[in-house]
RODO-2510 file (C-alpha; in nm, 4 decimals, decimal comma):
residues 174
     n   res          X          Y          Z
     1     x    10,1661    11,7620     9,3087
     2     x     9,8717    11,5115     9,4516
     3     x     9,7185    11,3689     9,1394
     4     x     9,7705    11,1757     8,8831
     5     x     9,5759    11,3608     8,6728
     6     x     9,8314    11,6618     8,6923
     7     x    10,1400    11,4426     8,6420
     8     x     9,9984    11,3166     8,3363
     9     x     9,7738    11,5939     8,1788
    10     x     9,5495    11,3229     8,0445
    11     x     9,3093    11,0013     8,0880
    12     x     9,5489    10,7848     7,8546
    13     x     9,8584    10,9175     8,0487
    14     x     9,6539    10,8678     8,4051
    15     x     9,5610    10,5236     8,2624
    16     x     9,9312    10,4409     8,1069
    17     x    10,0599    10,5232     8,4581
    18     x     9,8080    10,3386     8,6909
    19     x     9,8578    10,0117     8,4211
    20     x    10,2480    10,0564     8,4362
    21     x    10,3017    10,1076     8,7981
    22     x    10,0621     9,8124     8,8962
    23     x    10,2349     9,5969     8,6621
    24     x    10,6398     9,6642     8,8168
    25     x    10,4531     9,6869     9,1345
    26     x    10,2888     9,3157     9,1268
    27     x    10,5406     9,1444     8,9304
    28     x    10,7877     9,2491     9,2280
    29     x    10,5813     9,0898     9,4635
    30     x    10,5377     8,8043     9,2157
    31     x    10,8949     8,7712     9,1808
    32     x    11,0078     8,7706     9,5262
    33     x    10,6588     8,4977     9,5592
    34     x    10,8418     8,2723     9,2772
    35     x    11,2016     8,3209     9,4533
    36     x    11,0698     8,1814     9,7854
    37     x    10,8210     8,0004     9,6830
    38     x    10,5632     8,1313     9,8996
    39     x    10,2248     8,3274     9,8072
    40     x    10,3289     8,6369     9,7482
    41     x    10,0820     8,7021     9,4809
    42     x     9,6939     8,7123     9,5798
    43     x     9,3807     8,8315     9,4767
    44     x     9,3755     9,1546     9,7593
    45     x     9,6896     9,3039     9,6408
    46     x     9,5459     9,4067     9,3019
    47     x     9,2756     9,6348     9,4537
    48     x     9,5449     9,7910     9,6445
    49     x     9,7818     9,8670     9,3585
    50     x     9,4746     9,9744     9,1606
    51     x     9,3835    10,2555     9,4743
    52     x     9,7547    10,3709     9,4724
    53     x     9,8082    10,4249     9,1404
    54     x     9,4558    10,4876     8,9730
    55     x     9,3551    10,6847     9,2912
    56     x     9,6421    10,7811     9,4695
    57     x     9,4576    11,0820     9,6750
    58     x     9,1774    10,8797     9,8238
    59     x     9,2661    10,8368    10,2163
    60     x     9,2152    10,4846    10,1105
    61     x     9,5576    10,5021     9,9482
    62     x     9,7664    10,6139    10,2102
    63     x    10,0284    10,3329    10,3143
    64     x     9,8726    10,3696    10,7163
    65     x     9,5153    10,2561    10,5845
    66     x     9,7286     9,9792    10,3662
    67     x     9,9078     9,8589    10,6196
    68     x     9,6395     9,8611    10,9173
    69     x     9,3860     9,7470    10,6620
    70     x     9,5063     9,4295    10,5185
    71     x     9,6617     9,3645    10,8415
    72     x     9,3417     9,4489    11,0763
    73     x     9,2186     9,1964    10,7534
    74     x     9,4766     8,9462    10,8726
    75     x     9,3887     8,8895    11,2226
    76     x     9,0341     8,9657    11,2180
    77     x     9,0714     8,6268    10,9340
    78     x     9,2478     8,4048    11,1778
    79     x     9,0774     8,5008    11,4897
    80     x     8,7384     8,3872    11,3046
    81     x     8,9339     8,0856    11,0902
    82     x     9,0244     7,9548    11,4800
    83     x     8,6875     8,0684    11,6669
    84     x     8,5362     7,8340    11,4213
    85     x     8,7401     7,5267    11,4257
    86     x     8,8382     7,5521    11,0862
    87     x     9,2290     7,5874    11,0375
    88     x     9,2456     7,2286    10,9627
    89     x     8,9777     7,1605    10,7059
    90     x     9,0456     7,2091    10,3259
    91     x     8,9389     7,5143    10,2333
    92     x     8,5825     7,6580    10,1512
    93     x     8,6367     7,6782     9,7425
    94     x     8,7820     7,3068     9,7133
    95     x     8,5571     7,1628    10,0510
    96     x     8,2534     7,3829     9,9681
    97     x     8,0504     7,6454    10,1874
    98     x     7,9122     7,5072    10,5263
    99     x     7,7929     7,7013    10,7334
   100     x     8,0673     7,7474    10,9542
   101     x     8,3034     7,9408    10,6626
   102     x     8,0067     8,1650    10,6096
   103     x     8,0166     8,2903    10,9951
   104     x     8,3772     8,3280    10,9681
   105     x     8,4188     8,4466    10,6198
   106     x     8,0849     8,7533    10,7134
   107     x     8,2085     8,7885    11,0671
   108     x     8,5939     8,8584    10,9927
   109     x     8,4909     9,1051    10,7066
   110     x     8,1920     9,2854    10,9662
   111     x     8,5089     9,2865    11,2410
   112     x     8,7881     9,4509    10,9799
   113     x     8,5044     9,6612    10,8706
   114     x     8,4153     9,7859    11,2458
   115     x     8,8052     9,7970    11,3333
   116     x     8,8779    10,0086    11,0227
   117     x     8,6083    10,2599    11,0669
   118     x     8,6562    10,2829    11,4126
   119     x     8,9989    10,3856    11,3507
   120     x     8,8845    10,6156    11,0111
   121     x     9,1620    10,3995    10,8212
   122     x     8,9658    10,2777    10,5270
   123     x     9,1671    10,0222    10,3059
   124     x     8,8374     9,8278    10,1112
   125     x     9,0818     9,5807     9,9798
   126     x     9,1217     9,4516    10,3136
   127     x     8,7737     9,2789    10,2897
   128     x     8,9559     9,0474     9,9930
   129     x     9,2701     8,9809    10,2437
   130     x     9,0223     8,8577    10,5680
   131     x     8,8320     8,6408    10,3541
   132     x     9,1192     8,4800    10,2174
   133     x     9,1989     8,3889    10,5050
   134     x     8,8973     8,3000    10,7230
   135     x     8,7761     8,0882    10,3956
   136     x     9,1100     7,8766    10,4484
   137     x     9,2633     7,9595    10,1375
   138     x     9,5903     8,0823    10,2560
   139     x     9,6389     7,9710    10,6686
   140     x     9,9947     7,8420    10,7734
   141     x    10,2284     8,0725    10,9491
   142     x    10,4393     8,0802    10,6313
   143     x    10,1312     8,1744    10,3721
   144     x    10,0346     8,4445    10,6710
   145     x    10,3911     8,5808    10,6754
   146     x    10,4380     8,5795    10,2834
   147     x    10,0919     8,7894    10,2455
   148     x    10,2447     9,0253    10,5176
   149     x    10,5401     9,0698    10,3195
   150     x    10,4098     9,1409    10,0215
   151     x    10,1754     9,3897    10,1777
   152     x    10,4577     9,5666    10,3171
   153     x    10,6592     9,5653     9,9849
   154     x    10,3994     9,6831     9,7335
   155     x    10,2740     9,9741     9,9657
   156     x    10,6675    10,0050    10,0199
   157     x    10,7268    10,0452     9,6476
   158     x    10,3816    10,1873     9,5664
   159     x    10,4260    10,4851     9,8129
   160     x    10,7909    10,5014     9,6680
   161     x    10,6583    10,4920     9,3142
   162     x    10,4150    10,7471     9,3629
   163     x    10,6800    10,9721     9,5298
   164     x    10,9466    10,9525     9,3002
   165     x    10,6404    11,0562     9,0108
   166     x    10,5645    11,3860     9,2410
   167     x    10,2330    11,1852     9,3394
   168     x    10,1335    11,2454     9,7129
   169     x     9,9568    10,9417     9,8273
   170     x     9,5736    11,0155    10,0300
   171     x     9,5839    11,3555    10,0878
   172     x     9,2279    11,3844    10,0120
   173     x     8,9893    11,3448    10,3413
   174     x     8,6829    11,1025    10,3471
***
């Protein structure tokens, strides 16, 4: 079984799954955010559990575009946070846009967006995870390790969910 749709046999069943699994899926990263205290919990991850369970045969949902998405997203965000001197001003949604955040927030979403094509490992929700971090909304080495984390654990789980249901993640090409 690939889809959802076959698990289920219908659009409330595909929809009662996709809601359920993103809910146990993002309260676990939630919970482990509240345990340490650390941002486990932001806005990219919701996409993501969205693809995996809503469209869980989209290459886009594979845990290899996950994973080199959001982190591709992660680098390309503090390569262009650092190019433009910014890692120690408050960031863009409390300071405001300048000029400088919009090069680094455009640029580090046009550089995940070249990397990820370039490697034909789609992951859109990586375009959330760069800007959060080239707009300075989550920089220190511990908010950069917690979003890691918690991208590893929900694709860990999602995949794992999505398994254990007889769902194949992204066997669909394109």
């Amino acid at each position: 079984m690939t889809d959802v749709s076959r698990l289920t046999k219908s659009r409330p069943g595909v929809a009662i799954y996709a809601a359920v699994l993103s809910l146990v899926v993002l309260a676990a990263a939630g919970a482990v955010g509240l345990a340490l205290r650390q941002p486990w919990l932001f806005p990219s991850l919701g996409p993501t559990v969205m693809l995996f369970f809503e469209s869980p045969s989209q290459q886009a949902s594979r845990p290899v575009n996950t994973l080199a998405g959001h982190g591709v997203g992660l680098v390309a965000g503090v390569a262009m946070l650092y190019a433009f001197g910014l890692q120690d001003r408050p960031p863009a949604p409390l300071a405001g846009l300048n000029p400088a955040f919009l090069l680094a927030g455009a640029l580090s979403v046009a550089l995940t967006t070249l990397v990820l094509t370039l490697l034909k490992t789609p992951h859109p929700p990586a375009g959330a995870t760069t800007l959060i971090v080239s707009l300075g909304i989550l920089t220190s080495p511990a908010e950069l390790a917690a979003m890691a984390g918690a991208i590893v654990l929900i694709t860990v789980v999602g995949w794992g969910l999505n398994v254990l249901f007889g769902v194949r993640p992204g066997r669909e090409k394109g």
